[in-house]
N, C-alpha and C positions, 0 to 999 in steps of 0.2 A: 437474471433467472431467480434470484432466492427474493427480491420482489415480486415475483408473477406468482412464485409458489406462494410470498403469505397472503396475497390475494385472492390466491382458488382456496385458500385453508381458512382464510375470515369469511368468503361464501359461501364454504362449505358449512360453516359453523352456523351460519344465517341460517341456510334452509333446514338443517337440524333443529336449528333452535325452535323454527315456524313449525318444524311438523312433529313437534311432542305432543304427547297428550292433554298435557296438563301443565300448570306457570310453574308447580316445583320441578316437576323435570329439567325443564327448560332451563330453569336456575341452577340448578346442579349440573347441568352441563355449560350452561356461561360460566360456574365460577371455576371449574375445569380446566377453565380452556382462560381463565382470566389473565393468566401469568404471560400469554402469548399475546395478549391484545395490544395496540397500540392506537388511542383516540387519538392521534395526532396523524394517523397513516390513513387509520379504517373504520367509520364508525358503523359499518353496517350489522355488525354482531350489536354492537351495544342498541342499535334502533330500533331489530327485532323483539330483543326482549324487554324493553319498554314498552311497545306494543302488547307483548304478550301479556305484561303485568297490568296496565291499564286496561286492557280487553277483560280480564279475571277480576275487574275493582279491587286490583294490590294499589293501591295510587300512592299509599307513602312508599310504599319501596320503589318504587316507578321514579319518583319523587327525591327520594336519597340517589339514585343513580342519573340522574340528569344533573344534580346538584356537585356531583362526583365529577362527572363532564365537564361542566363551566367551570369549577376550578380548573381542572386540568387541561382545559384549552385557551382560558383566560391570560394563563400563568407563560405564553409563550406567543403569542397573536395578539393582534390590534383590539382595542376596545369595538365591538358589537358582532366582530368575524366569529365568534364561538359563535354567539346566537344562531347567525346565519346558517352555519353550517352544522347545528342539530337539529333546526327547524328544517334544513333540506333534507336532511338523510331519515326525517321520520317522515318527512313527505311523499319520499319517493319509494316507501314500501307499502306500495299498491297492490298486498294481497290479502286472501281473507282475513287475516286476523289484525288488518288496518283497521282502526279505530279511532276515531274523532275527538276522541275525549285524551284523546294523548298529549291533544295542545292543552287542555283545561290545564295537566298535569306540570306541563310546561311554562303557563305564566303564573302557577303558584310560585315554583319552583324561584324562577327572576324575581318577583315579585318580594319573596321570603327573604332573598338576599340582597335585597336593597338593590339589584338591577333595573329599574321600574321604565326604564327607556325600553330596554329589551324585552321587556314583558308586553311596552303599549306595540311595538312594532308584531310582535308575535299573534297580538288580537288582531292586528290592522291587518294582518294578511293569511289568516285563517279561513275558509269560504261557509263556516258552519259556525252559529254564535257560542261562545265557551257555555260549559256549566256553571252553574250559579256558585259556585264555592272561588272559581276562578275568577269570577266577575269581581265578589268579595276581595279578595286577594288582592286584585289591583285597585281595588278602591283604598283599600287598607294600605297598599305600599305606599301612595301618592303622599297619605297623610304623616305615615312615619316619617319622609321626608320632606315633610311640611309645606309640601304642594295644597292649598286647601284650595285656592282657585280651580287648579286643574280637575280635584278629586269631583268638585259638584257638576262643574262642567261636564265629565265622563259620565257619573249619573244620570244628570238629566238626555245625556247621547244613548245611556242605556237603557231609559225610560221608554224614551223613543222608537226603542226596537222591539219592543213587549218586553222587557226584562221585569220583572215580580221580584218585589225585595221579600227577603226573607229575616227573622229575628238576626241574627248574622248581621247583616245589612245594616236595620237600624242600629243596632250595636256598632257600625263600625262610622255611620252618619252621625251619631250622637256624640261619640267617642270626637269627631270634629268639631262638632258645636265646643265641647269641653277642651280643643286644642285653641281653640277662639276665642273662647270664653263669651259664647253666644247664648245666654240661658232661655232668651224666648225660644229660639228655633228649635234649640233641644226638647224643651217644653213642648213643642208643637209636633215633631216629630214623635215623639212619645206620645202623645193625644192618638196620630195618626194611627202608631201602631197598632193600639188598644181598639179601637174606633174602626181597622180593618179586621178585630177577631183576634189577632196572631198577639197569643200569651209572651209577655217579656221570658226573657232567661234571668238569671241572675247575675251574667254579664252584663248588661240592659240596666236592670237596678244599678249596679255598680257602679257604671258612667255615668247614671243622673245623678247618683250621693258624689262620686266624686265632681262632677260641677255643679252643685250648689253648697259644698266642703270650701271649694275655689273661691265663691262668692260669698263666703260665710253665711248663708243660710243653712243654719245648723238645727235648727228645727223643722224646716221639708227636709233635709235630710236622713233626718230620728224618725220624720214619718214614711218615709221612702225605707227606709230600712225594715220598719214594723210591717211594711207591705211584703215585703220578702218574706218576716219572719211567720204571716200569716199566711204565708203562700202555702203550696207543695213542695219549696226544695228551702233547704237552709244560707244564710249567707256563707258564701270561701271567706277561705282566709284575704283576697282581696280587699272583700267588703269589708272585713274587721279592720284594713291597715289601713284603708281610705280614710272611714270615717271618724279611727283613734286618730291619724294625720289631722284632718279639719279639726278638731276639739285643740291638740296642740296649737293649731297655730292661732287659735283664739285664748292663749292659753286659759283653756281650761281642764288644767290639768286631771281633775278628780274624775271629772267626767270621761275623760279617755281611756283612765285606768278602770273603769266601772266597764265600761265596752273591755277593753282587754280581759277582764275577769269575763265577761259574759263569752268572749271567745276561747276561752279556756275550757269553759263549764257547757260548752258547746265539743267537747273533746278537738280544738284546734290546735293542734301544733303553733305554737309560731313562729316564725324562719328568719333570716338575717333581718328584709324588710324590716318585719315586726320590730326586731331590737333596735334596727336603727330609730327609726319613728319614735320609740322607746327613749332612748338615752339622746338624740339629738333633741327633741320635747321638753326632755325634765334640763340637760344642759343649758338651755336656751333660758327657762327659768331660775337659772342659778342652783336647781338641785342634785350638786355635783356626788354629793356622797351617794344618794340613791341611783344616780345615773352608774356610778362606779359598779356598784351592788348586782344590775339587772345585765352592766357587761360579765363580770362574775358569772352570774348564773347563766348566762349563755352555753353554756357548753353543758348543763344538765338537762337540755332540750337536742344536744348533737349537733350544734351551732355557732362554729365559729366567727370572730370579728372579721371582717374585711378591711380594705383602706377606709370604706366609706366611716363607719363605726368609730373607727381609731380617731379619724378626723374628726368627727364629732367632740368626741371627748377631748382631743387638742384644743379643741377649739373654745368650749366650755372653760375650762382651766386657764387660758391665755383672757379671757373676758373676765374672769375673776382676778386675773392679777397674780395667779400661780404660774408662772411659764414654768420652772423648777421641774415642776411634775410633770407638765405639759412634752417638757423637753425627755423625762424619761420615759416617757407611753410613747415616743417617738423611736426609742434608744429599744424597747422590749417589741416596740414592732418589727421593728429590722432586723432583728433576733429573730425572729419569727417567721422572717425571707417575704415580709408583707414590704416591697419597698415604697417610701414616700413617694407621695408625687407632687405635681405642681401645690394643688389646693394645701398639703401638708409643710411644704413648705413657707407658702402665703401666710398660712397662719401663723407659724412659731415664728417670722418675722417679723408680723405685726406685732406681734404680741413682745416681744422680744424689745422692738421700738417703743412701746407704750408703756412701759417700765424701766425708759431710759438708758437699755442695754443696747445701743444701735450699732456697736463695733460688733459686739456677740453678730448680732442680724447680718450685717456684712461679709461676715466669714460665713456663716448660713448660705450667701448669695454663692461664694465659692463654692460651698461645697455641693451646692446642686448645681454648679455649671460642669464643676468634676465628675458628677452622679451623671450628667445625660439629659436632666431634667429642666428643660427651657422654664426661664422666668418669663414668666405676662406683665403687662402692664399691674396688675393688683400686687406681685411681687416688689414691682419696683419703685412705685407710688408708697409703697410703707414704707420702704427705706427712705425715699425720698422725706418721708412727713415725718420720719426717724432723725433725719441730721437738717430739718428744719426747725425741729422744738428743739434744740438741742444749741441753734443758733450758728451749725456751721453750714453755709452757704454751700462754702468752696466744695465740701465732700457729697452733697448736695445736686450740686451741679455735676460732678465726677460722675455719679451714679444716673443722672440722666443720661451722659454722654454715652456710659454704660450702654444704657436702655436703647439710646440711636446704631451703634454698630453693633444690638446683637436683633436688628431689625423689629424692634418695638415700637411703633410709632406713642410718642407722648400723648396724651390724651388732654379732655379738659381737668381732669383728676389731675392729672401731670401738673398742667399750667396754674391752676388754680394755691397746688401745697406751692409752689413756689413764691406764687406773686404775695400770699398769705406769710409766708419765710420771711421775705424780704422785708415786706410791711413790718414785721414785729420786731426786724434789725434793725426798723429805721431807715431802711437805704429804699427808699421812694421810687427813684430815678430808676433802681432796676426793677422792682416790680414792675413801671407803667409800662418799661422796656417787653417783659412778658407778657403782659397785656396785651400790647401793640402786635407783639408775635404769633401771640394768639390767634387775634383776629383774623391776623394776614393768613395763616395756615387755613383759615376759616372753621375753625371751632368757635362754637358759640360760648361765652362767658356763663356761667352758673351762677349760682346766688353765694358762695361758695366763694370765688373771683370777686363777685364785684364789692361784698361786705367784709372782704380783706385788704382791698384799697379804699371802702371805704372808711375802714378804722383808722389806717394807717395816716390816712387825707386829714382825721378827726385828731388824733392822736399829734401829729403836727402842727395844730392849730388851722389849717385849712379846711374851714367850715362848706366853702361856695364849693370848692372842687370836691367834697363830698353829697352834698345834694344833687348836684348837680349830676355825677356818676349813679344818685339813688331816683332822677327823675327817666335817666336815659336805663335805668334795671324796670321801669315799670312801663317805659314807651316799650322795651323788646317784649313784655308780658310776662315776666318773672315778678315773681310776687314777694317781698323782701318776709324773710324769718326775723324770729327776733334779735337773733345776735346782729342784725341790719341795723335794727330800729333802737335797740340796747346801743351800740358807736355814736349813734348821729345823737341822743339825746344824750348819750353823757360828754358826747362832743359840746355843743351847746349848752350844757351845767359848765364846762369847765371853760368856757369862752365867755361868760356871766350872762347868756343871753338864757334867766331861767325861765322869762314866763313866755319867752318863742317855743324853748323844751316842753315847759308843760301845756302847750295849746298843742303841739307837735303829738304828746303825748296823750292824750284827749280826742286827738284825730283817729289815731291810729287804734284806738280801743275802744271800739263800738258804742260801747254800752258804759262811757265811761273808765273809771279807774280799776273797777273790780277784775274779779277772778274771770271775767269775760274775755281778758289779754290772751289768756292760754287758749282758751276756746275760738278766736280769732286764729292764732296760727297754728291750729290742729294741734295742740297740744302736747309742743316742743319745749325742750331741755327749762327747767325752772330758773335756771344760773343767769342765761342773760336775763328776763323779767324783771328778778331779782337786782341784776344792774340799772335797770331801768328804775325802780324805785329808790334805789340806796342813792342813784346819781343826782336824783330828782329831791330827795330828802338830805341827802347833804348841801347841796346847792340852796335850797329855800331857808334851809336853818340857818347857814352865812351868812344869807341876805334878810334875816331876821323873821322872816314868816313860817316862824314857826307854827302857827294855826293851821296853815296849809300844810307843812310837812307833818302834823300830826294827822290832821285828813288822811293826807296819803299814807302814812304809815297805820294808820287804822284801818284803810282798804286794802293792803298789801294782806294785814293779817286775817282778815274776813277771805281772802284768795284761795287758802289754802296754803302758799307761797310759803316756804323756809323763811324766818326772821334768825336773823344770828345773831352772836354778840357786839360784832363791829358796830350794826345799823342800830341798835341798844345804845351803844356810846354816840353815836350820831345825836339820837332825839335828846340821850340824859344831856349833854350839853347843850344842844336847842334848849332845852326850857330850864337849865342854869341860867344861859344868856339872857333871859326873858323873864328870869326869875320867879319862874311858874313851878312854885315847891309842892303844890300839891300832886302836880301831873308829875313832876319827878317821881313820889313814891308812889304812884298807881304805877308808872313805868318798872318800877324796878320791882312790884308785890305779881305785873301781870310776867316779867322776865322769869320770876321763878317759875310760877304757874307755868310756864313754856319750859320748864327744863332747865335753864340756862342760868347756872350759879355763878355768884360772883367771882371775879377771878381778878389779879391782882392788875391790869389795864380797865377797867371797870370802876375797882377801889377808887386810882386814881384819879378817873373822871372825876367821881362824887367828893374826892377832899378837895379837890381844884377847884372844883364848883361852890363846897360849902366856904372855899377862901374868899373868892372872888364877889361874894355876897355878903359876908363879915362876919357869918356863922363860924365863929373860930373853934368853939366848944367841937363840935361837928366835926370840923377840918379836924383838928385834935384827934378825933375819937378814929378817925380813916387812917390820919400817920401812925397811931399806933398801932391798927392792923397789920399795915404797910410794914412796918417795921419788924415786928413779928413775922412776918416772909420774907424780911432780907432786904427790904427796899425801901428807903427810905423818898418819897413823891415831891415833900411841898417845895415850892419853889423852883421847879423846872419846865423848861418851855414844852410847847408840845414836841419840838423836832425830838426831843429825848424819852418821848410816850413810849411804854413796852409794846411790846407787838403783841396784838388781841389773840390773849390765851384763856381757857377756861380752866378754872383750879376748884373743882370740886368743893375741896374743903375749906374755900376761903369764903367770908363770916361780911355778910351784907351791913355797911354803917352807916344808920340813920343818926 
């Protein structure tokens, strides 16, 4: 019985609701009577006045109340049964104030909430085509969900049916090209819109600066923007965060901050966004103190830091080598009930490991397994690359095993810090073991992998099983860096095979010996190049040619390339050996000229050399330096040479 009565009383409530005057009525009597409904018994109250409100074009409240529904029937029923059953009950009120446009309302509604199955089912059986805002909607949901296939597909199904794109539309097509990174089509599309009459919006602008931001075309960009600014409407604060975004990631820092003044002086507020874009930019640059400053003044705009912000600046801090601080902006976040999350803690372990603190890092590990917060693969790879500089295997291995029982699958990142571990322990046999494991898993080897057995194969003295691994990295199509081609040529210096090394090296650098190396491998880390020449000039001076290692070391310095003082003692002893006194004090008048003062490994070069030539006066004049620092040189072999240090104040002796 008290079933049958709340059914004549949610009927009841229906036909009231239908025969008000007007959609506030009818609201003020749904929300009346709210406390007695139950979506899970009756939705015919609730279907009414959805009706009523999309009949009146209320559509966001229509809108907020249908959204209300699918939680609340989602939250108890099978996945697409809510769907069904508010698409039936607004179906089946067949009286005047049915209204067609109540599905429009209804696949925004899915659509907004990422249901885009139940929004396409709710088109697909609708018998009157949606409004064009709803068409929108689901074009847009597709893409949020990175459906791009399906999104054009439906387009071109919706073309088909006279569907007329509206600004909206291209906006939300172009918005795809930019998830693609398709800049002709977006281009064309944009053509198209202008070319049919229909003026862009300033969302419109937005999406073409932000894909060609993407693509570092930062001057159609500047020019896209200045189209705006000639427009009728101003850039939002969107446009200003896109296109400060693209200037950072090309850092060019001045120029961002000149757009940010200009969004300022445009009365724009600007919001967390902003700041982020802000201090992750200047971070990334190393300008940590200003990055600090602009988190600061956040809150004189009414803007507090998020996780995202805080990370930033972690992360800044830990790349300069501060973790300290990194670790207290971690310490005043969680004070502040912002708690860390995965990426928060990735980083202060990395960082943590990169400064040789990798027990710190490990209790880290703990403590976000205690916190709730699942480690990733990039969690466990730092640790992992943590207790392989470190040289300990065993803990190494611990923390993978880790990483297998808390359902991480190891990655090539995984295999590659290991097999790279093992190589620099010397222990060969288990790297090729990871290798081999590797493959079997079928992950493909990196360049990463295989110039880690290749050093290791060189470092060993096994030359053949290093080319050999460097012929089978260029048959898969990986292209070796130069820490690849830095192993195999100083593998080869140190195997005495130097003129294989330097035809090898000759090969592999285009254009010769010059500053062309860098420009070959896009313009990777200086330190192996560097190995590349030091390996190549120490090996030729041994074997007496020094003509040639002064070549290369003449082209090393024409490179741009860092010369130090090690590769200084290299040459000064080459051409002691050679007895090339002139080139000695050009070497050691152009060291200055480079910055690089004598220092007491240096000294000792040149009194060795003025010994070993009969210049005793000479030799003489260097032990007395020498000795005036504390060290007394002549007469000791190299194995007792001090370790290459620069001493400022120590006094060049010709």
């Amino acid at each position: 019985m008290a079933s049958s009565s709340s059914s004549s009383s949610s009927h009841h409530l229906t036909k009231d609701i239908l025969n008000t005057q007007n959609p506030h009525q009818a609201l003020k009597l749904f929300n009346s009577n709210a406390n007695l409904l139950n979506p899970l018994k009756n939705l015919e109250p609730y279907s009414a006045i959805i009706h009523v409100m999309a009949r009146a074009k209320l559509y966001e409240d229509a809108r907020c109340l249908i959204k209300y529904l699918i939680k609340a029937l989602h939250s108890s029923l099978e996945p697409h049964r809510a769907c069904h059953l508010i698409f039936n009950a607004l179906n089946r009120l067949q009286t005047s104030k049915f209204t067609p446009n109540v599905f429009g309302s209804l696949i925004i509604a899915f659509s907004q909430m990422g249901l885009i199955e139940d929004a396409l089912w709710v088109y697909r059986n609708i018998k009157t085509f949606p409004q064009m805002q709803a068409c929108n909607a689901l074009l847009d949901g597709l893409i949020k969900l990175g459906r791009f296939d399906s999104m054009w597909n439906l387009y071109k199904e919706l073309l088909s049916q006279g569907f007329l794109p509206n600004v909206v539309t291209y906006g939300v097509l172009i918005n795809c090209c930019c998830c693609q990174g398709d800049v002709l089509k977006a281009h064309n599309l944009f053509y198209e819109l202008l070319m049919k009459g229909i003026p862009p919006n300033v969302v419109v602008y937005t999406t073409v600066i932000k894909l060609l931001c993407n693509e570092g075309k930062m001057l159609e960009a500047e020019r896209m923007f200045r189209l705006i600014k000639e427009g009728y409407f101003l850039p939002n604060l969107y446009t200003y965060n896109v296109l400060m975004n693209g200037y950072f990631k090309m850092d060019r820092v001045e120029r961002a901050f000149e757009i940010y003044r200009m969004m300022i002086s445009d009365r724009l507020g600007p919001n967390i966004v902003t700041f982020g874009i802000l201090i992750d930019g200047l971070c990334k640059v190393g300008e940590l103190t200003v990055a600090r400053s602009y988190f600061v003044c956040m809150v004189k705009y009414g803007v507090f830091p998020n996780i995202f912000v805080y990370n930033c600046l972690i992360d800044g801090y830990c790349r300069a080598g501060n973790v300290s601080e990194a670790v207290e902006l971690s310490s005043e976040m969680e004070k502040l009930e912002i708690l860390p999350d995965v990426i928060t803690y990735s980083i202060l372990i990395k960082g943590l490991c990169t400064v040789g603190k990798v027990e710190e890092g490990s209790f880290l590990l703990q403590k976000m397994n205690k916190d709730g917060v699942l480690a990733n693969s990039v969690t466990y790879n730092s640790l992992i690359d943590g207790y392989c500089k470190v040289g300990n295997m065993e803990k190494a291995l611990e923390i993978c095993s880790q990483m297998n029982e808390n359902g991480v699958e190891p990655n090539v990142i995984t295999f590659s810090t290991l097999i790279d571990g093992y190589c620099k322990t010397g222990n060969m046999e288990a790297a090729v073991g990871f290798y081999s494991e590797m493959v079997i898993k079928g992950l493909v080897p990196d360049v990463v992998a295989y110039t880690a057995l290749i050093n290791g194969y060189c470092k060993n003295g096994n030359i053949k099983e290093a080319f050999r691994l460097h012929k089978e990295m260029l048959e898969s199509g990986l292209m070796p860096n130069v820490f690849t081609l830095s192993s195999l040529i100083d593998g080869l210096c140190k195997d005495g095979r130097v003129s294989e090394a330097f035809s090898f090296f000759l090969e592999k650098s285009k254009a010769g010996i010059g500053g062309t190396v860098t420009d070959e491998f896009d313009g990777l880390f200086c330190s192996p190049n560097h190995v590349m020449y030091t390996s190549l000039i120490q090996a030729m001076c041994k074997e007496g040619q020094v003509f040639e290692a002064s070549k290369i070391f003449s082209d090393l310095r024409c490179s741009g390339l860092m010369v130090d003082a090690p590769l200084y003692i290299v040459m000064l002893k080459g051409h002691f050996q050679a007895k090339h006194m002139i080139d000695v004090m050009m070497l050691l008048a152009d060291m200055i000229k480079m910055g690089i003062m004598p220092s007491i490994a240096i000294d000792a070069v040149i009194a060795r050399g003025y010994q070993e030539i009969g210049d005793l006066r000479s030799a003489l004049r260097c032990s007395e330096d020498l000795a005036v620092q504390g060290l007394g040189i002549l007469n000791q072999g190299d194995e007792n040479e001090p370790n290459y240090t620069v001493k400022e104040d120590s006094k060049i002796c010709l």
